[in-house]
Backbone bond lengths (Angstrom), bond angles and torsions (degrees), N, CA, C in turn:
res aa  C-N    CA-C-N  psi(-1)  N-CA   C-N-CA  omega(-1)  CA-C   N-CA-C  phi
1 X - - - 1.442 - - 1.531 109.34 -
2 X 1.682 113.98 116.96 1.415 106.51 158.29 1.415 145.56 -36.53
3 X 1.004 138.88 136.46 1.135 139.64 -165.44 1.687 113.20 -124.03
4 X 1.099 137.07 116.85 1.228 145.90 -178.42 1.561 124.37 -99.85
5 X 1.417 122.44 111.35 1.342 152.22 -149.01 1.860 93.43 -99.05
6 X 1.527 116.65 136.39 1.404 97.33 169.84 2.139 86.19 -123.45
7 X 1.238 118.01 132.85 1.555 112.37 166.03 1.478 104.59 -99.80
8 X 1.093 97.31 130.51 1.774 96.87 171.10 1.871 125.80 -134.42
9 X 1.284 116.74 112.87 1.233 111.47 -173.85 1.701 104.17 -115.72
10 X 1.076 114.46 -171.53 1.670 103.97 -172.28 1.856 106.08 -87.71
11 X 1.164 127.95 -25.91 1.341 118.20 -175.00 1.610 128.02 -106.42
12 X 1.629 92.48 -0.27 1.974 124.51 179.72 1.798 88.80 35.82
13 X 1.445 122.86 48.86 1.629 97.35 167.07 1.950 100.09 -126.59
14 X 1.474 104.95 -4.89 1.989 97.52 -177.50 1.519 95.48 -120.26
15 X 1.361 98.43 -95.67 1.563 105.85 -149.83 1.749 109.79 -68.43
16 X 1.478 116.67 -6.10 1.670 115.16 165.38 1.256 106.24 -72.51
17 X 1.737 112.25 -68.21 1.233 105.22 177.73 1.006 147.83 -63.73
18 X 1.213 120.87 -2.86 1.647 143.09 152.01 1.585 118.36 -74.58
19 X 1.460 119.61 -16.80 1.319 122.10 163.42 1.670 101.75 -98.58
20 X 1.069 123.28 -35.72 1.275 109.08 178.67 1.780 126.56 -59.21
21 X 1.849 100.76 -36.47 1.494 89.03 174.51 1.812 109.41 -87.34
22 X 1.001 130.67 -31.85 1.404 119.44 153.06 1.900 137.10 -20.29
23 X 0.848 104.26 -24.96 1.547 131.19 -141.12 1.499 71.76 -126.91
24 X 1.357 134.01 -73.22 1.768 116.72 -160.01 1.570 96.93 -91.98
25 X 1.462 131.89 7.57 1.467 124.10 170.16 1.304 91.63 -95.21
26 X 1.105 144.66 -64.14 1.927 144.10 172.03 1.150 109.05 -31.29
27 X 1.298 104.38 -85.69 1.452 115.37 -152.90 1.351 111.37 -93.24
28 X 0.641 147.66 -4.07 1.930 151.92 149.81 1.236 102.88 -22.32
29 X 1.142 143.06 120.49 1.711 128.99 4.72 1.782 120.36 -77.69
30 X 1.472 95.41 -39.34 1.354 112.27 165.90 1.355 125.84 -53.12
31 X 1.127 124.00 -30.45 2.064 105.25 163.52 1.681 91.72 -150.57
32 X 1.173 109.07 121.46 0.859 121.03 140.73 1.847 139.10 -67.58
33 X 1.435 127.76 146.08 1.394 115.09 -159.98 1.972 85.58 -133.35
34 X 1.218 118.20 149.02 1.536 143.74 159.53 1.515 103.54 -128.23
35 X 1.401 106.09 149.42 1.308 117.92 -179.67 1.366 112.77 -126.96
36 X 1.041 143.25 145.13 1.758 156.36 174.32 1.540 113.94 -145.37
37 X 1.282 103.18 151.40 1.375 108.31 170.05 1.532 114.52 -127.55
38 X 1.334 122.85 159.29 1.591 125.56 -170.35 1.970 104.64 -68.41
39 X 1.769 110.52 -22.63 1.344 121.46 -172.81 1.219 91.90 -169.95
40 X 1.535 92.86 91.20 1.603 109.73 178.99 2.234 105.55 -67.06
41 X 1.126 107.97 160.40 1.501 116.73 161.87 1.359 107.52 -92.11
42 X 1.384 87.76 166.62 1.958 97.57 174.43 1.691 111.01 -42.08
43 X 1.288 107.36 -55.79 1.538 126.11 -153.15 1.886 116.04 -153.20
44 X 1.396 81.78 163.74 1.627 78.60 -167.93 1.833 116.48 -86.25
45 X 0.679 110.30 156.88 2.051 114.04 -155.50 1.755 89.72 -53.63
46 X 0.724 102.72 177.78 1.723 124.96 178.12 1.298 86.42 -78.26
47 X 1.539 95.87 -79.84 1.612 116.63 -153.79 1.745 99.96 -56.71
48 X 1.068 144.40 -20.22 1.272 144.34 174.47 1.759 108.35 -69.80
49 X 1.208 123.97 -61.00 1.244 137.83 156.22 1.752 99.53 -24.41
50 X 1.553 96.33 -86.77 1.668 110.38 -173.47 1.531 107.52 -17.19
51 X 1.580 99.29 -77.15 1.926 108.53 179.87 1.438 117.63 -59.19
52 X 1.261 120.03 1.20 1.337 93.82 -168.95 2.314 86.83 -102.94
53 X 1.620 94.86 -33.97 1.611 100.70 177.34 1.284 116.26 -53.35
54 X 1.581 128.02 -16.53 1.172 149.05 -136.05 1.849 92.84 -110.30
55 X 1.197 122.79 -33.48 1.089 107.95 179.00 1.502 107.07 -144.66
56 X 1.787 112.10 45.27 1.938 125.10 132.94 1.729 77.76 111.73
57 X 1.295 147.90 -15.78 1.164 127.90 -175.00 1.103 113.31 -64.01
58 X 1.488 126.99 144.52 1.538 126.58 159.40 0.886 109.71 -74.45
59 X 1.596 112.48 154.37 1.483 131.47 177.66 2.156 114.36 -104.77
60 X 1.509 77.60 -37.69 1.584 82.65 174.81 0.941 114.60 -26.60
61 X 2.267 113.59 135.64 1.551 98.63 171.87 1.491 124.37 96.51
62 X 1.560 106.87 -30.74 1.306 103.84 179.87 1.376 114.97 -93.34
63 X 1.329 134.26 133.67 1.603 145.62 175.80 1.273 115.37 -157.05
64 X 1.360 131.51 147.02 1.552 154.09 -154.56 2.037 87.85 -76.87
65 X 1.306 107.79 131.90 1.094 146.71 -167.93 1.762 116.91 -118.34
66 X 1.449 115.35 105.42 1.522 101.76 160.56 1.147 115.54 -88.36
67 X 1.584 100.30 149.15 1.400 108.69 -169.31 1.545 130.20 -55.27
68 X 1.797 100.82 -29.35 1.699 116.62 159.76 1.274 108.27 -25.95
69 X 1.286 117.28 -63.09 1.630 123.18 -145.39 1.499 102.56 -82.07
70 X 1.316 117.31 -4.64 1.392 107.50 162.55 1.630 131.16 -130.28
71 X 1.420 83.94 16.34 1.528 113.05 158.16 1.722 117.33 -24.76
72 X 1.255 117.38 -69.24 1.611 131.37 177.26 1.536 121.74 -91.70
73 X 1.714 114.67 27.48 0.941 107.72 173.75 1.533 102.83 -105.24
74 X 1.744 111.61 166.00 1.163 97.70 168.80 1.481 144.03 -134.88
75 X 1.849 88.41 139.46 1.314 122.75 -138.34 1.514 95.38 -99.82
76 X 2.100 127.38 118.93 0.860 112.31 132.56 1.684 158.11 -92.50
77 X 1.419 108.24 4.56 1.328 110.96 169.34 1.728 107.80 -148.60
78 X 1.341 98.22 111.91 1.472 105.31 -178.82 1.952 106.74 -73.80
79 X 0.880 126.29 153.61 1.682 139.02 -163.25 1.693 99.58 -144.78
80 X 1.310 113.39 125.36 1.410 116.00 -171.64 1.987 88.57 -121.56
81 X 1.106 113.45 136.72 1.509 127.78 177.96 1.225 102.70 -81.91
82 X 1.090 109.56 -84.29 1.808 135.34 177.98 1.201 129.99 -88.93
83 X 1.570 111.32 141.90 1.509 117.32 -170.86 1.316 104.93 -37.22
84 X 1.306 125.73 -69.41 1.727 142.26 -137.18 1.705 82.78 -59.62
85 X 1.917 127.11 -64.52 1.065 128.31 177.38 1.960 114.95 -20.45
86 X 1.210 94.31 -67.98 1.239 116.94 -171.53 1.629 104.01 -37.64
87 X 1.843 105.87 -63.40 1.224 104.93 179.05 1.580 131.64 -71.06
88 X 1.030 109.98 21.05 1.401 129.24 -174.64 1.329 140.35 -157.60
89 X 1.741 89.95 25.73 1.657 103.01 171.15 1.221 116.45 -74.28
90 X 1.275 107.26 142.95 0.832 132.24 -163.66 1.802 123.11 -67.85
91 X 1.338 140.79 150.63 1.754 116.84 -163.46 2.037 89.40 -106.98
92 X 1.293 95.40 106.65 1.461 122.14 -174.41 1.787 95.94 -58.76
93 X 1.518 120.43 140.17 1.703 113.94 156.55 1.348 129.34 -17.98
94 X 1.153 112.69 -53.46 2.115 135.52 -157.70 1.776 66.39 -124.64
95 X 1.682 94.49 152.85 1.501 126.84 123.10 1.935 111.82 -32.74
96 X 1.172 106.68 138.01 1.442 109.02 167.06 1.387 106.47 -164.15
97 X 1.562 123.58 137.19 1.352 132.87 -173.55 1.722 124.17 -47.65
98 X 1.211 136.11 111.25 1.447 118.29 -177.99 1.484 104.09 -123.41
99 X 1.339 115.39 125.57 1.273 108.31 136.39 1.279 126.62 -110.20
100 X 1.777 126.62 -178.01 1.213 148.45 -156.16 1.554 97.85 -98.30
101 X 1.200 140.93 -170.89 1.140 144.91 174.28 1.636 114.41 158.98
102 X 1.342 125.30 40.75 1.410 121.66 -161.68 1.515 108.15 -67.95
103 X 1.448 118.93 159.99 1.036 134.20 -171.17 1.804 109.53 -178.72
104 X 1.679 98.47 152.07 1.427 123.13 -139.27 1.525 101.80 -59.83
105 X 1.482 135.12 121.10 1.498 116.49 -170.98 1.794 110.06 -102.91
106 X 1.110 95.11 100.25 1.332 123.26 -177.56 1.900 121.71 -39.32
107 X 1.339 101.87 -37.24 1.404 114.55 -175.18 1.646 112.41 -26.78
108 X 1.185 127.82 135.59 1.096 134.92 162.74 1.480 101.08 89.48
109 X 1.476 119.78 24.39 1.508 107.29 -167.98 1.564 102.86 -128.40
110 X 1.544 140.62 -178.96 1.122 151.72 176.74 1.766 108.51 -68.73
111 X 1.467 106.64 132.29 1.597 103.26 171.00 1.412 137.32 -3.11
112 X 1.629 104.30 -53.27 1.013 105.25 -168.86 1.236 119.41 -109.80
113 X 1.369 117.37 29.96 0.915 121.93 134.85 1.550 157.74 -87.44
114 X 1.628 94.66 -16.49 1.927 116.18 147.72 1.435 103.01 -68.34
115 X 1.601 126.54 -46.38 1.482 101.53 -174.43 1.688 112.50 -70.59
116 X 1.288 116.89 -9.16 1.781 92.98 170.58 1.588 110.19 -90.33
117 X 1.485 104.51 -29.61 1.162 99.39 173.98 2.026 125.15 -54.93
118 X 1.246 93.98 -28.31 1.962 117.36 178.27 1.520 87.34 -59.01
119 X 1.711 103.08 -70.88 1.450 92.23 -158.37 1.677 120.86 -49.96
120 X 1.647 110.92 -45.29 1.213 115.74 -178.64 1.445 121.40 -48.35
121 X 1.331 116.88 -44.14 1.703 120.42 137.93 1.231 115.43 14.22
122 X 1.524 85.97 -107.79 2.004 132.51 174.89 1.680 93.82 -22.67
123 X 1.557 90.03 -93.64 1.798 84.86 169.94 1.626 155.77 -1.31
124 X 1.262 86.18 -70.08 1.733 112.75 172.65 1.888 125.21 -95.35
125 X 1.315 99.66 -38.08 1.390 108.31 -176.80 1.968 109.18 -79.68
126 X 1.133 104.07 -68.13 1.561 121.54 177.60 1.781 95.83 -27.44
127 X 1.201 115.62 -65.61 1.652 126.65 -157.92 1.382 88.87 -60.01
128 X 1.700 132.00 -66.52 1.318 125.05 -155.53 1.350 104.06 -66.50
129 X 1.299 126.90 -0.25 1.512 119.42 -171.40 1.283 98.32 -99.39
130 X 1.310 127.73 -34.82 1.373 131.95 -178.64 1.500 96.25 -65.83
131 X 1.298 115.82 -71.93 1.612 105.88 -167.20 1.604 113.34 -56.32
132 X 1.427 117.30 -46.74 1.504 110.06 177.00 1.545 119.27 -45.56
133 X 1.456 119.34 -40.00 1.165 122.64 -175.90 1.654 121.02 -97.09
134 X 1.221 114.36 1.75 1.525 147.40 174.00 2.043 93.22 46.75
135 X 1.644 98.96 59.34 1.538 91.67 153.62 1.591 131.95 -118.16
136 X 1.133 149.49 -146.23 1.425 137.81 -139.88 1.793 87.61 -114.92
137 X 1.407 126.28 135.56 1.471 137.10 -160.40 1.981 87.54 -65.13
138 X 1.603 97.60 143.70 1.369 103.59 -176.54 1.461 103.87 -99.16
């Protein structure tokens, strides 16, 4: 059974949406990931796009999300990026599992700095999803 991931940081345009297509290039069929932010931006960073095109991920599809609109979907493990997120999640319908997971928010910075931020992602996020959800290492 699929499992559905919600990431949420306050501007849904770097480090969500860069975990969000990660998360449905890995782990697809088995967890699916949506992303929102508490005060989404227009659009998603260049440089987020850039790193994620940079190593075969699609981008298609991806755009900044308020968290409203995915309010009633259903979500089993909410993922908070950033402090501010964290302090201002939102009180979901149901109970639903969250952890924290902050990481460096790159916006406004040089390439390579979304791609370490991507990798650190890959790294850290991918594994806890596998073990939280006890499926086969991606």
């Amino acid at each position: 059974m699929s499992k559905t991931v919600l990431v949420l940081c306050t501007g849904n345009s770097c480090r969500s949406q860069m975990a969000e297509a990660l998360v449905n290039h890995y782990m697809t069929p088995q967890v699916k990931a949506i992303s929102a932010g508490t005060r989404p931006q227009p659009k998603v960073a260049d440089g987020a796009i850039a790193a994620l095109k940079s190593v075969g991920i699609a981008t298609d599809g991806l755009y900044p999300k308020d968290v409203d609109s995915v309010m009633n979907q259903q979500i089993d493990l909410v993922v908070t990026v950033c402090d501010n997120a964290k302090e201002s999640c939102p009180v979901f319908p149901r109970p639903i599992p969250a952890i924290h997971m902050p990481f460096h928010d790159p916006h406004g910075e040089p390439l390579e700095s979304f791609v370490q931020v991507l990798d650190e992602i890959r790294a850290r996020l991918l594994p806890e999803l596998v073990k939280r959800f006890n499926l086969e290492a991606v």
